[in-house]
C-alpha positions in Angstrom: 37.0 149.8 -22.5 34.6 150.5 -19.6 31.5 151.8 -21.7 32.6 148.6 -23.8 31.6 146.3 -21.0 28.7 148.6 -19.6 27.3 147.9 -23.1 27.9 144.3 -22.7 26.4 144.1 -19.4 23.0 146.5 -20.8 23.2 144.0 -23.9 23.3 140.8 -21.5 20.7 142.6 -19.1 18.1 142.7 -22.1 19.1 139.0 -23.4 18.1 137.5 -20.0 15.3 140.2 -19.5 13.2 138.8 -22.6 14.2 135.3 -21.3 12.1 135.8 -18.5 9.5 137.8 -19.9 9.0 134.3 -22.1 8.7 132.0 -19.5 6.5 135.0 -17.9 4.2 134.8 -21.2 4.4 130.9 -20.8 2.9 131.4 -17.0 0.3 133.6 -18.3 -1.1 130.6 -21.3 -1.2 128.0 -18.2 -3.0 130.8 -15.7 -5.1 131.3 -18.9 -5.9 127.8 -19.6 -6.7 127.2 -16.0 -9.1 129.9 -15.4 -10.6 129.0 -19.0 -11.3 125.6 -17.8 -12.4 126.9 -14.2 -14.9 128.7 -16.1 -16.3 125.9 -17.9 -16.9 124.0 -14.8 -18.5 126.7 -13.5 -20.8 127.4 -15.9 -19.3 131.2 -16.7 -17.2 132.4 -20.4 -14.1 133.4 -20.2 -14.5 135.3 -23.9 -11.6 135.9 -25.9 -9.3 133.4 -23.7 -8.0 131.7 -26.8 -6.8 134.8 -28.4 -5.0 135.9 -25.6 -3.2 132.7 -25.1 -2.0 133.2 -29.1 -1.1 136.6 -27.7 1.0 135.0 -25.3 2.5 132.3 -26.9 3.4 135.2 -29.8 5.1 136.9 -27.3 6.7 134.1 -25.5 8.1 132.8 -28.7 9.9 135.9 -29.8 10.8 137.0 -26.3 12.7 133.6 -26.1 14.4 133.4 -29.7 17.8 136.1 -28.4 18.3 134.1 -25.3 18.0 131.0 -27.0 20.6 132.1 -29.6 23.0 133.2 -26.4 22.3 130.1 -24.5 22.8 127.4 -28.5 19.5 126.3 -27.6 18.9 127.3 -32.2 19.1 124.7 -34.0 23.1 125.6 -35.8 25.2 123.3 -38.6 27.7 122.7 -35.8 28.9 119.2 -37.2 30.1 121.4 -40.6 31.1 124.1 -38.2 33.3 121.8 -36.3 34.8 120.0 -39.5 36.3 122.8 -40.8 40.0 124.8 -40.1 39.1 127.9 -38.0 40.1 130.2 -40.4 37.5 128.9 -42.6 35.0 128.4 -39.8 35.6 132.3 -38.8 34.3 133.0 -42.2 31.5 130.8 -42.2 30.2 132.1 -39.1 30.8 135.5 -40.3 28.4 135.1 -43.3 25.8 133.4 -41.4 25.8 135.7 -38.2 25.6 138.5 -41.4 22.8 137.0 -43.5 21.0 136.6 -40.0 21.2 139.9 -39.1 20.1 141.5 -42.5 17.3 138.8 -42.2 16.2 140.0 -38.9 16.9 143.6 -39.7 14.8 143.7 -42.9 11.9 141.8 -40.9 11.9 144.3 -38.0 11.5 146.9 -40.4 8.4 145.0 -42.1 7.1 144.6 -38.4 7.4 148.1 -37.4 5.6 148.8 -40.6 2.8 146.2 -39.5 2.5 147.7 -36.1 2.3 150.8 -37.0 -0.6 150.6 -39.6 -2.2 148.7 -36.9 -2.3 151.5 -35.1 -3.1 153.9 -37.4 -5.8 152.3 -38.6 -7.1 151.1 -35.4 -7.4 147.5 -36.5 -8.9 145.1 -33.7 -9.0 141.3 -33.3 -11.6 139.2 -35.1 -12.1 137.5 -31.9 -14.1 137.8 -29.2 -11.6 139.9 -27.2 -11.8 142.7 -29.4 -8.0 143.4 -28.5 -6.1 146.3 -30.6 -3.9 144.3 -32.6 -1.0 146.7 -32.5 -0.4 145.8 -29.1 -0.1 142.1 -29.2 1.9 142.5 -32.4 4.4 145.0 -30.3 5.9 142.4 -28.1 6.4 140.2 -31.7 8.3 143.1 -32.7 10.2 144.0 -29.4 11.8 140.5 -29.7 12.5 140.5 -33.2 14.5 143.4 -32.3 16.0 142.2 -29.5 17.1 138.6 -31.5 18.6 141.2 -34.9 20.3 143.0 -31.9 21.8 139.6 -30.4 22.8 138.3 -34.3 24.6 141.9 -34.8 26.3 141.2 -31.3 27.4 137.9 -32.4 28.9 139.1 -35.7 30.8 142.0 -34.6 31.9 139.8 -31.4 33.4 137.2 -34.5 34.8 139.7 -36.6 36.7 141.7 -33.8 37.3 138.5 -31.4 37.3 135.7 -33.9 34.5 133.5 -31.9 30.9 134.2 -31.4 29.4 134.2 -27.7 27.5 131.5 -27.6 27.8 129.2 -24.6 26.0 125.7 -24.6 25.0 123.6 -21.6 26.3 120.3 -21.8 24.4 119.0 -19.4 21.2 120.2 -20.6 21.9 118.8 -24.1 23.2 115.6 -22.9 19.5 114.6 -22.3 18.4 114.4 -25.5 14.7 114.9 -27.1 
């Protein structure tokens, strides 16, 4: 039971990590918007600051999707979850949480495959930044990784526990869009 909740901890560790390196990719598009426009004013070019913004919001995007999942922030079908006895939610969740992770699975592996050809054929950006490709599409990959390891948390968690571990913040949702 110990290494069972040291990998829990080392899975909730990464969770919260790529959170952060998110919001840290969302820091970098304002820095990089700022010094773009800084630039301007000044008369100087900042080449190739478009691209790395897509970079960033790239990265910030699939950084964010496993601690989304963790936190419900994904839109789910919670009103036909809800409706439902709980023996027959348990095995709706179960087939979604399973088609999610072969989903996620089977793209990683098509990623992987992306980056690495990338790579090996030394393919760089169209744009002015002249950026290796392989690396920008890395972080894409580290996250999809990170969300197919989340979705394969969460359906193990339901089939051996009978709930998933997603939490949702009232509070936050009571605000509405």
């Amino acid at each position: 039971m110990a290494a069972l909740r040291g990998l829990r901890s080392v899975l909730d560790f990464i969770y919260q990590a790529a959170g952060v390196l998110a919001a840290l990719s969302l820091i970098a598009i304002l820095l990089l918007i700022v010094v773009q426009m800084l630039a301007r004013w000044t008369g100087e070019v900042f080449p190739g600051a478009p691209d790395y913004a897509g970079y960033a919001m790239a990265a910030a995007s699939f950084m964010a999707f496993a601690n989304a999942l963790n936190r419900g922030s994904h839109i789910r079908v919670s009103i036909l979850l809800n409706s439902v006895p709980d023996g027959f939610r348990r095995i709706l969740e179960i087939w979604c949480f399973a088609i999610g992770s072969a989903v996620m699975w089977y793209f990683c592996w098509y990623a992987y495959r992306f980056v690495y050809w990338s790579w090996k054929f030394n393919d760089i950006s169209q744009g002015q930044d002249k950026t290796a490709l392989w690396i920008p599409q890395s972080t894409m990959l580290i996250g999809a990784i990170i969300l197919a390891i989340a979705l394969t948390d969460h359906l193990f968690h339901v089939l051996f526990k009978g709930d998933h571990r997603i939490t949702r913040d009232l509070a936050d949702q009571s605000h509405g869009e």
